[in-house]
C-alpha positions in Angstrom: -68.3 -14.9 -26.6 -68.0 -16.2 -30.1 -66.3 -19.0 -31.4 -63.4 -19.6 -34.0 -62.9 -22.6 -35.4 -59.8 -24.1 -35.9 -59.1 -26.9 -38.5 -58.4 -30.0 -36.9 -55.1 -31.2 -37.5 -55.8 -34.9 -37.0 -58.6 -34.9 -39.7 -58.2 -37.2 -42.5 -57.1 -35.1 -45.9 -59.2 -35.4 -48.8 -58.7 -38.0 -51.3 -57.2 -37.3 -54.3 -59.2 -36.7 -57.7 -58.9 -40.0 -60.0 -57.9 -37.8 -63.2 -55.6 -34.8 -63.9 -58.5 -33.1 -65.4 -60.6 -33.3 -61.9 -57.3 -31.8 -59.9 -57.1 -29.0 -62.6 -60.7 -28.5 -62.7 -60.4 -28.6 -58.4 -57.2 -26.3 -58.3 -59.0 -23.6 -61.1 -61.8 -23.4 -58.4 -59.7 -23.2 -55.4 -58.1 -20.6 -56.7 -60.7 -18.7 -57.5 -62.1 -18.6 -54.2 -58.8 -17.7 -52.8 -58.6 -14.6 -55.5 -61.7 -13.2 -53.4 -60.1 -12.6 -50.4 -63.3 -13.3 -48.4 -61.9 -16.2 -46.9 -61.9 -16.8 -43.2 -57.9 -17.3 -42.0 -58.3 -20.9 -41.0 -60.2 -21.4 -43.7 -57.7 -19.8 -46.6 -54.8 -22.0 -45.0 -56.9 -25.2 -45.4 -57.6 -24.2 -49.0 -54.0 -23.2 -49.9 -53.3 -26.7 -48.2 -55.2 -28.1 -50.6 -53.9 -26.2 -53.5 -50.4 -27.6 -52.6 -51.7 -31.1 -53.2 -53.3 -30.8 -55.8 -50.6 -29.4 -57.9 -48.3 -31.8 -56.5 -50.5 -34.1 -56.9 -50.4 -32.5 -61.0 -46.8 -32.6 -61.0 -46.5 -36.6 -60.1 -49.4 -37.2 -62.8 -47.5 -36.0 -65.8 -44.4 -36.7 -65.0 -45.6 -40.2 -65.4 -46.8 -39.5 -68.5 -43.1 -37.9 -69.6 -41.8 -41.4 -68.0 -44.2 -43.4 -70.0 -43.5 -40.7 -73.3 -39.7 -41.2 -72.7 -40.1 -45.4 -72.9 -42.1 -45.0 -76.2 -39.5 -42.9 -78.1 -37.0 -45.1 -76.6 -35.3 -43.4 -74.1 -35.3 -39.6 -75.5 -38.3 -37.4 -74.9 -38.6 -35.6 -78.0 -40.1 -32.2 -78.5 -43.9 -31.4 -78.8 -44.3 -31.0 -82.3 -47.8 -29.4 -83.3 -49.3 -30.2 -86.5 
């Protein structure tokens, strides 16, 4: 009889990456390993788990950064302008 393993839902989640760049650089990788399709079921809802946090995770970080952009052009956020 083989066994399947199950994640356990009680099991703390990861932390966090301290940096935007890390959860990109995380998500890109996650990703890719979901593209192969080679992952176990339990295993490719964990990961997609994951994935969801991490781009949440994305989404809080720069809309901080729009917060913090709005306060320096005093209340408006302004177009990106590249020069």
């Amino acid at each position: 009889m083989s066994k399947t393993r199950t994640p356990d839902p009680s099991a703390a989640p990861l932390p966090l990456p301290a940096t935007y760049e890390l959860a990109i650089q995380e998500l890109e990788q996650l990703v890719s390993r979901l593209d192969t399709g080679q992952l176990p079921l339990d295993q490719l809802l964990a990961q997609y788990q994951r994935g969801a946090q991490l781009l949440a995770h994305c989404r809080e970080r720069l809309q901080a950064v729009e917060q913090q952009i709005k306060v320096l052009e005093s209340g408006e956020l302004k177009p990106w302008a590249a020069d």
